[in-house]
BAGUSE-555886 format. One line per 3 residues: number of its first residue (from 1); their letters; for each residue z, x, y of N, C-alpha, C. Coordinates in steps of 0.1 Angstrom, whole numbers, always signed. Each point is the difference from the previous one (the first is absolute). Example, Ala and Ser with C-alpha at 12.3 -4.5 7.8 and 13.67 -1.06 7.14 Angstrom:
2
1	as	+78/+132/-57/+0/-9/+12/+0/+9/+12 ~ -7/-4/+11/+0/+9/+11/+8/-8/+11
***
This chain:
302
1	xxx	+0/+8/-12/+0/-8/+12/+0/+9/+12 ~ -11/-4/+14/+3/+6/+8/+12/+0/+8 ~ +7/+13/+2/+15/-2/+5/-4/-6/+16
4	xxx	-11/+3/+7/+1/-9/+13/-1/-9/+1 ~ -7/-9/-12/-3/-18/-2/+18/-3/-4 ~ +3/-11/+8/+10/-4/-8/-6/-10/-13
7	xxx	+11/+3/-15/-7/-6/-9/-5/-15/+0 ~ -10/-8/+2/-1/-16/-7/+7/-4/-12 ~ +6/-11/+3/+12/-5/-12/-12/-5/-11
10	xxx	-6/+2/-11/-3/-4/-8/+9/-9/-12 ~ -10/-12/-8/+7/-6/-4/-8/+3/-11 ~ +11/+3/-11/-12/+0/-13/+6/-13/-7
13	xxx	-8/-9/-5/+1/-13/-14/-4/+9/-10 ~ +10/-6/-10/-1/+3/-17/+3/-15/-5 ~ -12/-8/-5/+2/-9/-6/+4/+2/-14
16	xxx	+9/-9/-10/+0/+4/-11/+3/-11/-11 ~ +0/-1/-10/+7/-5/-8/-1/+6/-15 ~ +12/+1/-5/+5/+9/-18/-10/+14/+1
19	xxx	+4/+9/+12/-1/+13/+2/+6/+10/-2 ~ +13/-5/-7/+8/+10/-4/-6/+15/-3 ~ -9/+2/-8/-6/+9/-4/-2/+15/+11
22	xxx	-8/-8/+11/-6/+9/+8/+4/-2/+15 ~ +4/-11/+0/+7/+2/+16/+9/+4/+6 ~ +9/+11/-6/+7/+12/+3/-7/+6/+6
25	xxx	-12/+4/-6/-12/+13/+5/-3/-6/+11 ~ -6/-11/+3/-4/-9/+13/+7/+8/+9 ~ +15/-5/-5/+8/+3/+17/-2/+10/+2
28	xxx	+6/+9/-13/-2/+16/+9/-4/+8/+4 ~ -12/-8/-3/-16/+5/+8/+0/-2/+11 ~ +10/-13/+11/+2/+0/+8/+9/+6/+9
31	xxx	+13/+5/-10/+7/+7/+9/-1/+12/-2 ~ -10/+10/-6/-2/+7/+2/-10/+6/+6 ~ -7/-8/+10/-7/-1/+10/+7/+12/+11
34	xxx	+12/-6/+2/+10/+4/+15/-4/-8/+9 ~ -6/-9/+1/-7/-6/+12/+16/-6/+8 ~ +2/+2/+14/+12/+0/+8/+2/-14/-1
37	xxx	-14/-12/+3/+7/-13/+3/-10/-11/-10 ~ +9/-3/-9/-6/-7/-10/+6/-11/-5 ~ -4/-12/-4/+7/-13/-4/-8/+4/-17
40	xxx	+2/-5/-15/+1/-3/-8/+8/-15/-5 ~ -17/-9/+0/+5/-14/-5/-6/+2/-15 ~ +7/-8/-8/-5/-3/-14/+1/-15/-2
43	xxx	-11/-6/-1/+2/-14/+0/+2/-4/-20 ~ +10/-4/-7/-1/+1/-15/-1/-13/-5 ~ -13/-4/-7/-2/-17/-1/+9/-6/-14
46	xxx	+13/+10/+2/+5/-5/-15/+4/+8/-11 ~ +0/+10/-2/+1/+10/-12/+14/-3/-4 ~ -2/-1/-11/+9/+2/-13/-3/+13/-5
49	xxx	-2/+11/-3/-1/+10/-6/+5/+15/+6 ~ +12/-5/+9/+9/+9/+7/-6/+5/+12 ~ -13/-4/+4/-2/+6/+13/+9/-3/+9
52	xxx	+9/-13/+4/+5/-1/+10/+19/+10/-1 ~ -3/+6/-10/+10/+10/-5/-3/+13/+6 ~ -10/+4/+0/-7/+9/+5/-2/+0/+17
55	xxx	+0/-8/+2/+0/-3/+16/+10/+1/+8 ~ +9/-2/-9/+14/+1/+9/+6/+12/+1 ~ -6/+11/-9/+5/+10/+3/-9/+9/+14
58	xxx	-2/-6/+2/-9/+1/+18/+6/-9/+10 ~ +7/+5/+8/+7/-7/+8/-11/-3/+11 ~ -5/+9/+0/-9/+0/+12/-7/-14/+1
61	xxx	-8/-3/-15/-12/-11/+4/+4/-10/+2 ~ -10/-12/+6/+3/-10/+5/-3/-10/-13 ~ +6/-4/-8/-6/-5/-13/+0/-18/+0
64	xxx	-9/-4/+2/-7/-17/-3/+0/-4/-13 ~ +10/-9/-7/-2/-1/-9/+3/-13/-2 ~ -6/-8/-6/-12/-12/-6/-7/+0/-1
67	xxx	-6/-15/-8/-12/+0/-2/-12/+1/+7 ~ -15/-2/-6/-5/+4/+8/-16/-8/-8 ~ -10/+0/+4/-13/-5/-5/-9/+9/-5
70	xxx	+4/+15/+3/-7/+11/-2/+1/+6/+9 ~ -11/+14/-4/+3/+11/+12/-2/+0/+17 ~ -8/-9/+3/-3/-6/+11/+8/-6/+4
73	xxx	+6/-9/-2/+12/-9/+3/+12/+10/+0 ~ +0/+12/-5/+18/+8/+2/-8/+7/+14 ~ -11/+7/+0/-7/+11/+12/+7/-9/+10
76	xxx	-8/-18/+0/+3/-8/+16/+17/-1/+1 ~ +9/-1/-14/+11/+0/+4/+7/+9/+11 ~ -5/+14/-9/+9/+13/+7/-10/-1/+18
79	xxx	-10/-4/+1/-5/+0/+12/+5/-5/+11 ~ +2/-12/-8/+8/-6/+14/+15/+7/+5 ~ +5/+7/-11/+15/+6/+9/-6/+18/+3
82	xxx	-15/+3/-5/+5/+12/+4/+2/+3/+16 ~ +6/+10/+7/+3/+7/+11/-12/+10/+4 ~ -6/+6/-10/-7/+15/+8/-17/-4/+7
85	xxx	-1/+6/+5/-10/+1/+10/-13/+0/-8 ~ +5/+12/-11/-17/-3/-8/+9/-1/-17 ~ -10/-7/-8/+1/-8/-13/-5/+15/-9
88	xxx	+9/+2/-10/-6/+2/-15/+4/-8/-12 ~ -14/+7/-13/+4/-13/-10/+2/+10/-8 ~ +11/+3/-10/+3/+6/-11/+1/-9/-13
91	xxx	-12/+2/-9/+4/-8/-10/+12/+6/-14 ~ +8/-9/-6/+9/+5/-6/-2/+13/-7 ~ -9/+4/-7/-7/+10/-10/-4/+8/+5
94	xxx	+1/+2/+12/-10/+10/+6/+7/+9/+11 ~ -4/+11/+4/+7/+9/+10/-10/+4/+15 ~ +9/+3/+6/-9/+5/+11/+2/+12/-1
97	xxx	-14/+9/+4/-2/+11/+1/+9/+10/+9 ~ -3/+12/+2/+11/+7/+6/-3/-4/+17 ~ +7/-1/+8/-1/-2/+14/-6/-11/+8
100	xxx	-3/-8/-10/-14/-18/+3/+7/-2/+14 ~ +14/+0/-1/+8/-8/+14/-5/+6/+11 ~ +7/+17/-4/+3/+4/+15/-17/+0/+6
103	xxx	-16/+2/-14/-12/+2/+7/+1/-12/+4 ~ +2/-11/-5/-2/-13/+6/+6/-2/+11 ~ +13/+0/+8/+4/+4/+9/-7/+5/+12
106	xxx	-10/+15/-2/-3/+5/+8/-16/-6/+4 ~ -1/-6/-11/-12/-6/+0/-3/-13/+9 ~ +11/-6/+5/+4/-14/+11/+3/+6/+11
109	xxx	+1/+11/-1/+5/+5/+16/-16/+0/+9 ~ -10/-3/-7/-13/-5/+6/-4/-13/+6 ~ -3/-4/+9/+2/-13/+8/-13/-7/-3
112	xxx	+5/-13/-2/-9/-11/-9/-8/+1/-13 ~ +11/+9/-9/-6/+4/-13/+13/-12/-7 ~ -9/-10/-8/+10/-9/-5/+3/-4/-14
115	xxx	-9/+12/-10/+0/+2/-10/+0/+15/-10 ~ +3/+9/-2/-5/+15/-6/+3/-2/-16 ~ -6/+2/-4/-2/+5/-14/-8/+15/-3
118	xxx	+8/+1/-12/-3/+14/-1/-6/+0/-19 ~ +4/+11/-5/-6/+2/-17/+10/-7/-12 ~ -3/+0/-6/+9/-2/-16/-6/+4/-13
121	xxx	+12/+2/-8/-1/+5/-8/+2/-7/-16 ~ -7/-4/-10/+7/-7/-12/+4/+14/-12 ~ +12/-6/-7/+4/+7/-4/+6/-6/-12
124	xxx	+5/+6/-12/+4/-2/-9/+9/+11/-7 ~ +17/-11/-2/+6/+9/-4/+17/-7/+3 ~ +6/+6/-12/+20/-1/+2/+2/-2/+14
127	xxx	-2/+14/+9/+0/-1/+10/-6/+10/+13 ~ +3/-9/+10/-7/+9/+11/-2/+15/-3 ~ +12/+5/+0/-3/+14/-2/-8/+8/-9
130	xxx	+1/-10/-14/-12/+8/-11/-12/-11/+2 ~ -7/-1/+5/-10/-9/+4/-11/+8/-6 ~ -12/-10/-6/-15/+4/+0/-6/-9/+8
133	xxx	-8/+7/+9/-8/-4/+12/-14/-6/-10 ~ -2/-11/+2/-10/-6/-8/-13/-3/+11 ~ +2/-7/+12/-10/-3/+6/+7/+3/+15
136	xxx	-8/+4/+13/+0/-1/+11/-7/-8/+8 ~ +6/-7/+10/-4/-14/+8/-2/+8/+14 ~ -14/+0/+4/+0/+9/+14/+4/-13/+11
139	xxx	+8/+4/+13/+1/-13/+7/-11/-3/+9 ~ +0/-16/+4/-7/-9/+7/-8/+4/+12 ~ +11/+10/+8/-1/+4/+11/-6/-14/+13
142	xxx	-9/-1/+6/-10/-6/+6/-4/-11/-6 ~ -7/+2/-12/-7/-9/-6/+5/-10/-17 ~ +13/-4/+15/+8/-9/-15/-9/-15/-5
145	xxx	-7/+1/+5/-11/-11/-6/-6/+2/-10 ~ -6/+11/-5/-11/+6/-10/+15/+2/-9 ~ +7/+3/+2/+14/+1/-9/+8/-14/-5
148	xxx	+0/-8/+6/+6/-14/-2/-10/-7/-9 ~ -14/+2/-3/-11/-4/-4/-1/+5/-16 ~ -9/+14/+5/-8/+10/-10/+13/+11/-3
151	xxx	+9/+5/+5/+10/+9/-2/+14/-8/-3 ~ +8/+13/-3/+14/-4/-5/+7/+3/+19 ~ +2/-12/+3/+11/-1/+13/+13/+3/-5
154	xxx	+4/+5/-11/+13/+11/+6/+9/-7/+4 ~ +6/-10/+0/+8/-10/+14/+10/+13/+0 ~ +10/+3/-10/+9/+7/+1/+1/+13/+8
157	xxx	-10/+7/+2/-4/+7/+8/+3/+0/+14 ~ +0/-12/+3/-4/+1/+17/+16/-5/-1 ~ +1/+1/+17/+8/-5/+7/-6/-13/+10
160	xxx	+10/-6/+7/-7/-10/+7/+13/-4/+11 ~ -6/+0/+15/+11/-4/+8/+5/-10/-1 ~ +7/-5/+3/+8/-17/-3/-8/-7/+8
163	xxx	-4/+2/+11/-7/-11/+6/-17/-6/-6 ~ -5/+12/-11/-14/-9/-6/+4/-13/-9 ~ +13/+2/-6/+6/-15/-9/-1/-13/+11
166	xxx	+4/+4/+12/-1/-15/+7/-12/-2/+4 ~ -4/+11/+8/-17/-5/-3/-9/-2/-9 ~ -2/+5/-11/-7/-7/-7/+5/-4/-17
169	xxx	+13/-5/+4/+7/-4/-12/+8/+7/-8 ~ +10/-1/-8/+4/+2/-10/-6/-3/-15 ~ +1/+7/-12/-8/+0/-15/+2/-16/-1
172	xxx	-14/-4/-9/+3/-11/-3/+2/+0/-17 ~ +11/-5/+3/+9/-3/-16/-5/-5/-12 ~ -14/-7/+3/-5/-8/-6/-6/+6/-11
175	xxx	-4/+11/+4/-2/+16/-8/+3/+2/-13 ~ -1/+6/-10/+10/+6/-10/-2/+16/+3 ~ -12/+5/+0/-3/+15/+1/-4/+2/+8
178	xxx	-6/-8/+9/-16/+6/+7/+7/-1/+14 ~ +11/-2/+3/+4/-5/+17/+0/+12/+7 ~ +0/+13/-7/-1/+12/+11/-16/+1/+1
181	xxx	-7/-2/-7/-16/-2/+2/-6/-10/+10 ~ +6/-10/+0/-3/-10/+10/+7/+0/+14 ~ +12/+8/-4/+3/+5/+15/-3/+15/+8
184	xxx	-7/+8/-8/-3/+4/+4/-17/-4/+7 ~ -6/-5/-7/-15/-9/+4/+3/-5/+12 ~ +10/-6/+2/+3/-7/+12/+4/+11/+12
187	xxx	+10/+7/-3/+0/+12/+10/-14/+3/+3 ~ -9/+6/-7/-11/+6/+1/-10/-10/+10 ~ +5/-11/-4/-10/-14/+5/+7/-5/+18
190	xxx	+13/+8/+0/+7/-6/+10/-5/+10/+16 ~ -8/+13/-2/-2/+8/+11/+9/+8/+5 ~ +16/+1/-6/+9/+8/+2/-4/+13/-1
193	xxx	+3/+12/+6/-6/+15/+4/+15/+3/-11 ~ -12/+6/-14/+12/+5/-12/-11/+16/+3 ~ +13/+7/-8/-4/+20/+0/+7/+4/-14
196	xxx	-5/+13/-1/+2/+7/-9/+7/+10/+1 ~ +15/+2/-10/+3/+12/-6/-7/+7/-11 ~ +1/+13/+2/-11/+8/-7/+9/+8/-9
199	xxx	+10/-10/-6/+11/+9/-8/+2/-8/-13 ~ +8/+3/-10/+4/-10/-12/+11/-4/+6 ~ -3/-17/+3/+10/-3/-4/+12/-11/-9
202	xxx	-6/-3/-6/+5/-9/-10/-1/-2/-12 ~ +7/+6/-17/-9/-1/-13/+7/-12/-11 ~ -9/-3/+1/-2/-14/-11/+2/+4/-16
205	xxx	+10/-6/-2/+5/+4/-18/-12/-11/-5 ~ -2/+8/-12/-8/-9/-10/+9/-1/-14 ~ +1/-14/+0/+8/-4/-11/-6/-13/-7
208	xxx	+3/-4/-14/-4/-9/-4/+7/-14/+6 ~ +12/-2/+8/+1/-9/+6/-5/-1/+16 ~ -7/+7/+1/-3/+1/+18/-11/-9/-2
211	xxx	+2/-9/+13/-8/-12/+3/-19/+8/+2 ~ -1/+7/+7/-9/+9/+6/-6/+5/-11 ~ +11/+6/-4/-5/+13/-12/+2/+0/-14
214	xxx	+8/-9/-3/-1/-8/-18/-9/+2/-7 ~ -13/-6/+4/-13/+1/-3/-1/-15/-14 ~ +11/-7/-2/-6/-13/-8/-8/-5/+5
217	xxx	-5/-9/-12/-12/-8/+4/+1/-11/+6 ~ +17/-6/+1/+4/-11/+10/+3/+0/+10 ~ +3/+17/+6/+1/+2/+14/-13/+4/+8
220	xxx	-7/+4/-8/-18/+2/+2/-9/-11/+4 ~ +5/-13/-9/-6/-15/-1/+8/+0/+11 ~ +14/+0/+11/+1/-10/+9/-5/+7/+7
223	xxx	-3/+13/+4/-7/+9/+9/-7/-4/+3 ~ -10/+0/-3/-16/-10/-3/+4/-13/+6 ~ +8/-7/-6/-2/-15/+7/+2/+0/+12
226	xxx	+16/+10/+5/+2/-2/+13/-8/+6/+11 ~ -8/+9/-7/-13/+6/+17/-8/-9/-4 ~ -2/-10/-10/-12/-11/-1/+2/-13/+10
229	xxx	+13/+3/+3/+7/-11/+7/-1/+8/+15 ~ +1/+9/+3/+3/+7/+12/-14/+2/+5 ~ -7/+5/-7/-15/+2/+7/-9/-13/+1
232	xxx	+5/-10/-7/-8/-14/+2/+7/-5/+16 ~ +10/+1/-1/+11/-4/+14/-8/+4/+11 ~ +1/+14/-2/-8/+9/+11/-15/-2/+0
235	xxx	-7/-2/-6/-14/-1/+4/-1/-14/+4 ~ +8/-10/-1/-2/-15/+8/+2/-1/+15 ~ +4/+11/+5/+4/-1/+13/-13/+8/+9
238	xxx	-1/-8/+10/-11/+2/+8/-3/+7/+8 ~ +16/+7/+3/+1/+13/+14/+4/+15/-10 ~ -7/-1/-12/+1/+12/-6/-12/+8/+4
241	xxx	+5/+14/+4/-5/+8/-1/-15/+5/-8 ~ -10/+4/+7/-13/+4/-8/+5/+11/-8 ~ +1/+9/+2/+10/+13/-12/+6/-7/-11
244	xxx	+14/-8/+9/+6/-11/-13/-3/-7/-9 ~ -11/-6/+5/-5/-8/-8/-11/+6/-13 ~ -7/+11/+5/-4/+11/-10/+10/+8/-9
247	xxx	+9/+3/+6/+8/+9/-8/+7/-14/-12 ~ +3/-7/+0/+14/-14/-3/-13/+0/-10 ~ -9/-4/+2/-12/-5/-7/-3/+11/-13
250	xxx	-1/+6/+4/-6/+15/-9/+15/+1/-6 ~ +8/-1/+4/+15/+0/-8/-3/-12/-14 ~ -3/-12/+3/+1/-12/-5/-8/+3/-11
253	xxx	-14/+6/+3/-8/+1/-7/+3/+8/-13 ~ +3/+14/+3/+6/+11/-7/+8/-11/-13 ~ +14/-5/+7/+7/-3/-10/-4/-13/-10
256	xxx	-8/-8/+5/-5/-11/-4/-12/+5/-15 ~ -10/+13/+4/-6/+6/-8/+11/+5/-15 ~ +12/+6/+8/+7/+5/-11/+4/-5/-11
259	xxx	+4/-15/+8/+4/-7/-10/-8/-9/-10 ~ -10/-4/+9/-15/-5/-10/-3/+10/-14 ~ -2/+12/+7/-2/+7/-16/+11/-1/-10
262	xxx	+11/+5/+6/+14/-2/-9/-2/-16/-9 ~ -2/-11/+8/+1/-9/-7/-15/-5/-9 ~ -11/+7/+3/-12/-3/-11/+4/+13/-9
265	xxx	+8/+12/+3/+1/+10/-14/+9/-11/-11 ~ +11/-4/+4/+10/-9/-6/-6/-11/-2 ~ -6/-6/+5/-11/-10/-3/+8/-15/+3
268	xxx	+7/+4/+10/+5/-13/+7/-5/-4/+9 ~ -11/-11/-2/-11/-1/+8/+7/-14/+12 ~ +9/-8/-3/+6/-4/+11/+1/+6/+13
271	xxx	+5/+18/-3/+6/+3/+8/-12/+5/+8 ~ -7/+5/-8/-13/+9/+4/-7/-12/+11 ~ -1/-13/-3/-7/-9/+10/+6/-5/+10
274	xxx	+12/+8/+1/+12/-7/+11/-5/+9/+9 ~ +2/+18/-7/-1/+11/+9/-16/+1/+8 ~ -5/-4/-6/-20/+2/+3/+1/-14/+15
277	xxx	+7/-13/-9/+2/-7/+13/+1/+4/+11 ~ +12/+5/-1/+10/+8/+13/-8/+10/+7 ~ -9/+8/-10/-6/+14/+7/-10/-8/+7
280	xxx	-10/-9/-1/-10/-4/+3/+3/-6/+13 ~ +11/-7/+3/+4/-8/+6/-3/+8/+20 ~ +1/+11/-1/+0/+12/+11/-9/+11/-2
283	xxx	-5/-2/-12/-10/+12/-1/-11/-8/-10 ~ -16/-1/+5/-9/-8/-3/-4/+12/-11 ~ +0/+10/+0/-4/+8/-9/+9/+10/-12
286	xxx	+9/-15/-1/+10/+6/-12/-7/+0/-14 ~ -7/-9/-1/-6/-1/-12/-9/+12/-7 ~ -9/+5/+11/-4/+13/-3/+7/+10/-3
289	xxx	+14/+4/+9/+10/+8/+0/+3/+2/-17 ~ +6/-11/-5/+3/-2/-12/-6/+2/-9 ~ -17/-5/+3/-6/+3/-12/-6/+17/+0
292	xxx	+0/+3/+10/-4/+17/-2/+13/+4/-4 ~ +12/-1/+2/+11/+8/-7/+2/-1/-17 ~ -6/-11/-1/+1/-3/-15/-7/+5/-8
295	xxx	-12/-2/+6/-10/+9/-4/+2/+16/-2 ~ +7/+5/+14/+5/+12/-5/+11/+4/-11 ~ +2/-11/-2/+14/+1/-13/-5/+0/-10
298	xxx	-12/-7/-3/-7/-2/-16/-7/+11/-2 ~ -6/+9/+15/-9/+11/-2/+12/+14/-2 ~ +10/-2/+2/+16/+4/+1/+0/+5/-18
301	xx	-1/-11/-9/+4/-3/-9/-13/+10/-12 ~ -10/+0/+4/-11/+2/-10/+2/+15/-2
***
């Protein structure tokens, strides 16, 4: 942190529920930051499996505990009481990198910058410390549109001042997985002046229970439905963007293709005429799309 800035009170949310496992490492990812002025909410939708055991031995946090509708619904909880100037999101499993605060920090001390994200990292492993670095997430910088779209938006990555939530909303809950994707779309859609840290800051545990990074085929299937739902939303509206509307579109397209093949490989042809529906619906030349891919699958095959 620059010692002539005085620090920004940062708030970090840790939404959680039956984290016992990994949200020890969470926090002390956080307090081994040093960052001088820091709030730590944990909003917990309920755990029975000793997280809220684990919490108390942190006097420090601000801990929310009831129910909850999901992860969306604990984020808007802790939002409304946090205090600091700019927002972080720590999800339970996951750590922040060495220094995210204090660069984040110095990264606001820039006037009418109302968003910064920076890199991430996924990783696999007991814990932070013995980590295998499996994939790297470059950040958004400028062009959080082509990232909310065609790239991995990172949410966790960035920071965000407290005042873009009243302007252009709080997550909508309605979500199961996709609400940091749609809020970020929305940021990107809102004209707010977001920047880039050019540092790591944030790494994402990969585990078989992580919503993100599980990789089942039931958290895959709601993936899919819910940007099926998010990019139909967004292309009905009339003051969307020409970029937006290509980018959202070529998004739709992409996943709509994916899943068409998946469901004529499996031969679930319901599904296959739902997805072809859907793609066609925004893109007049889905049908082509589909049939040249297939074609390269059978010529794939010989």
């Amino acid at each position: 942190m620059n010692p002539r800035i005085a620090a920004p009170r940062i708030t970090v949310i840790t939404p959680c529920l039956n984290s016992a496992h990994y949200i020890g490492e969470a926090i002390e990812s956080v307090l081994l930051q040093g960052y001088p002025n820091i709030e730590h909410i944990v909003a917990d939708g309920g755990s029975t499996d000793g997280t809220l055991e684990i919490l108390k031995r942190y006097p420090h946090l601000k801990v929310l505990a009831g129910p909850d509708t999901g992860v969306y619904d604990a984020l808007n909880r802790a939002l409304e009481t946090a205090t600091g100037e700019i927002i972080g999101i720590l999800n339970s499993d996951d750590c922040y990198a060495r220094d995210a605060l204090s660069s984040a920090g110095d990264g606001f001390s820039e006037d009418g910058v109302m968003a910064l994200g920076g890199n991430a990292v996924a990783f696999r492993g007991a814990s932070n410390a013995a980590a295998d670095e499996v994939v790297r997430f470059t950040g958004a910088g400028e062009d959080v549109l082509y990232h909310a779209t065609l790239g991995n938006p990172s949410m966790n990555a960035w920071f965000f001042r407290a005042a873009v939530f009243s302007q252009i909303g709080v997550f909508d809950a309605s979500y199961r997985v996709a609400g940091d994707r749609e809020f970020m779309l929305r940021l990107a859609c809102s004209g707010l002046r977001c920047g880039h840290i050019s540092k790591l800051m944030y790494r994402y545990r990969i585990h078989p229970g992580s919503l993100t990074f599980g990789g089942s085929e039931a958290i895959w299937d709601t993936i899919v439905s819910e940007h099926h739902r998010m990019t139909a939303d967004y292309l009905r509206r009339a003051a969307l963007s020409k970029r937006a509307r290509c980018l959202i579109t070529r998004s739709r397209t992409r996943e709509t293709l994916q899943m068409a093949i998946r469901s004529a490989r499996s031969r679930r042809w319901g599904q296959l005429v739902f997805y072809a529906t859907a793609g066609m619906r925004y893109d007049p030349i889905w049908p082509l799309r589909f049939a040249r891919h297939m074609l390269a699958a059978l010529g794939a095959r010989r």
